[in-house]
C-alpha positions, 0 to 999 in steps of 0.5 A: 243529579238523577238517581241511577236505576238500581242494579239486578238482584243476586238472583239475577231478577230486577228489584221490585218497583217504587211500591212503599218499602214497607211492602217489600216483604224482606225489608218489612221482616227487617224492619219487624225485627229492628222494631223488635229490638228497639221496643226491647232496648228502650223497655229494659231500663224502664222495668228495671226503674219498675223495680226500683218502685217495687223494692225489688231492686235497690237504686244502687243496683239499678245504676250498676246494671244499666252501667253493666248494660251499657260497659256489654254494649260497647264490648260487643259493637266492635267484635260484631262488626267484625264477624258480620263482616267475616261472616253472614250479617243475618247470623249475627243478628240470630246471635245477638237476639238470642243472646239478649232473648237468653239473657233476659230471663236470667235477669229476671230470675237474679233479681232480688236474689243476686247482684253478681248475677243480675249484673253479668245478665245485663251485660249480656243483654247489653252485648246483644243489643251491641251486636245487632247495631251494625249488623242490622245497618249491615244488612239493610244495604243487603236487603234494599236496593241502591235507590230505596235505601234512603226510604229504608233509612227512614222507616227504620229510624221512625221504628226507632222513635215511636219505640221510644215513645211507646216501650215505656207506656207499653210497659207501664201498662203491662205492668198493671198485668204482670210483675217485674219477673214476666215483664223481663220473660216478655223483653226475652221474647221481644228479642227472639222475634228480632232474632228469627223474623228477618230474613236472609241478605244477599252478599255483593257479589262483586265485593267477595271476589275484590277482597283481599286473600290472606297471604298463603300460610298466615291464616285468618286477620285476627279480630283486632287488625281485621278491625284496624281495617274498618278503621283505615276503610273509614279513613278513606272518607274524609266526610265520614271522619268529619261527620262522625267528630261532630255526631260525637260531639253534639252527642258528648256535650249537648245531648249530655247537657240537656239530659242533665240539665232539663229536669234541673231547669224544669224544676228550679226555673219553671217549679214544674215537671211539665217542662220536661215532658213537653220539651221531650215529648216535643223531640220525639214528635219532631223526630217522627216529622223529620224521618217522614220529611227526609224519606222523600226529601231528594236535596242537591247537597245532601250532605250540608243539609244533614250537617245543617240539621244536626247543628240543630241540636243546638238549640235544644241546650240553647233554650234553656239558658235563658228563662223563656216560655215553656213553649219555646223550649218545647220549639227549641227541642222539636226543631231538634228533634227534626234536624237529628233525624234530617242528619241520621237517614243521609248518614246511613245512606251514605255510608252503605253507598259508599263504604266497601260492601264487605267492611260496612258493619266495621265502619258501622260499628266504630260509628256506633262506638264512638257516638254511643261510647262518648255519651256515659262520659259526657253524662258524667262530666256534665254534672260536675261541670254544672256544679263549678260553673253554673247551668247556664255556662254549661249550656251556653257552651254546649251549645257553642259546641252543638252548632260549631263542630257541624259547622266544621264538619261542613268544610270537608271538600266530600262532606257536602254531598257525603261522597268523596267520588262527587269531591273528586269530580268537584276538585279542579 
């Protein structure tokens, strides 16, 4: 089916050509600040491990502040989604990058000196952090025009892994220069460039007359039922549900499991932490190769292909219940690390494609909430479950679990191509 030809900018002018994404200057200061945010995300728990080393901070501590980081998180994402949608989504992303980029800083001068303190700090970093997921995955659709969000997709997932990879090293080696204190001054910043370098989105117009007036003399939704909109907007497309249940539990179990589960293996079964940074390193380095496999891969079933690619994940737990070679486990997790990102790109897109234009952050957000939120469980039910059953009943289950709900997922009439206009057109 040919892509159509992407409608006039809000200004009235066509949108550029097919030069690379990364070119077009308003997506290039997205995409800065979304790498932004990113290397500040995946630094902070790393310099908090720093300061752990250095005696700065005790190891019960630092539980407490990444679980105050995660607790602000989960706060924030349904709230933001709210008010992105109420509001500018570019304000939001100001908001929630000067709210971090304030935040860090008072962490840093909290450590070592109150627990009270550096805990609240971390929640608000944690809050800003929430705030900017479905904001940012709002405004994408805003800045990109319809036929190149795939490709912005995929650019801004590929900042997401190479900040994986490079936040803890840059880290490390800034470490060698600075103490902890102005490493966290240094996230701050990291934050407001998230917050000032994007630039401002354009609302759909069509969007803005279509919705709904509140009913004369009863004023604004409240944050709650404007929420509950986002949820029944959700509901209108069975391939988002679907989709969603299985993210969530590919995430709850396998993505739980092997990060419980890898060091025990790589320590017990092979004697050696090698195993463990391979097989990471491997899904990394996978992820990258399947954000640039994706960007330009165009497949008749778009939907099957992502669900197909999230299933997996599967073998990312699979791999560890049997003793094989090393090699095979950092396979296992490279294929894995390909099939997440086969899934995550046509997962956005198609949900900035089809999900109403002014509750796109809602439903962005209920997605973040429920895929992040069900991870901290997972991690805590992971381990005891080891304990009574055995590592490799775990992991036979969790990846049951990986390849299974995918599968489910697939049956859903729109969730073969991620639209439920193509099922209705399907449908006899």
């Amino acid at each position: 089916m040919p892509t159509p030809a992407a409608p006039p900018t809000a200004t009235g002018t066509p949108p550029p050509g097919r030069r690379p994404i990364l070119l077009d200057l308003r997506f290039l200061r997205l995409w800065t600040g979304a790498t932004a945010s990113g290397l500040a995300t995946w630094a902070l728990p790393f310099v908090l491990g720093l300061a752990v080393f250095d005696r700065t901070l005790a190891a019960a501590d630092l539980g407490l502040l990444l679980a105050a980081r995660t607790v602000g998180f989960l706060a924030a994402v349904p709230v933001a989604g709210v008010l992105a949608d109420r509001h500018s989504r570019r304000g939001v992303v100001l908001w929630a990058g000067i709210t971090s980029g304030v935040a860090a800083p008072v962490l840093a001068y909290g450590l070592g000196r109150s627990v009270l303190l550096t805990a609240a700090a971390a929640a608000v970093a944690g809050a800003g952090q929430g705030a900017c997921r479905p904001a940012y995955q709002a405004l994408t659709a805003e800045v990109v025009d319809t036929d190149r969000r795939q490709q912005a997709n995929a650019a801004m997932t590929l900042a997401v892994r190479v900040t994986t990879l490079v936040g803890p090293s840059l880290a490390a080696l800034l470490a060698l220069l600075l103490d902890t204190q102005g490493l966290l001054v240094g996230i701050g910043l990291l934050w407001l460039v998230a917050a000032f370098v994007p630039g401002r989105g354009a609302r759909c117009a069509a969007a803005a007359h279509d919705a709904p007036e509140p009913p004369s003399g009863t004023g604004r939704t409240s944050l709650l039922g404007e929420f509950a909109e986002g949820v029944r907007e959700a509901r209108r497309h069975p391939w988002f549900l679907a989709g969603l249940g299985a993210l969530s539990a590919v995430i709850a179990t396998g993505y739980s499991a092997t990060g419980v589960a890898l060091p025990l293996v790589s320590r017990d079964e092979y004697g050696t932490e090698v195993v463990l940074a391979g097989a990471m390193t491997a899904y990394t380095a996978g992820a990258l190769g399947g954000a640039l496999l994706i960007a330009r891969l165009r497949p008749r079933s778009p939907g099957w292909v992502a669900l197909a690619g999230l299933a997996a994940y599967g073998l990312a737990p699979l791999s560890l219940v049997f003793p094989v070679h090393p090699v095979a486990v950092a396979a296992a997790y490279a294929v894995a690390g390909i099939g997440i990102e086969v899934f995550n790109v046509p997962w956005f897109t198609a949900a900035q494609r089809e999900v109403a234009p002014d509750k796109l952050a809602r439903v962005s957000s209920l997605d973040f909430l429920l895929s992040y939120g069900l991870a901290p469980v997972g991690l805590a039910v992971i381990a005891p479950a080891i304990d009574a059953f055995g590592a490799r009943a775990v992991l036979a289950g969790c990846a049951l679990v990986c390849f299974a709900a995918p599968a489910a997922a697939a049956f859903v009439p729109s969730a073969r191509t991620f639209s439920r206009l193509s099922a209705r057109r399907a449908s006899p």
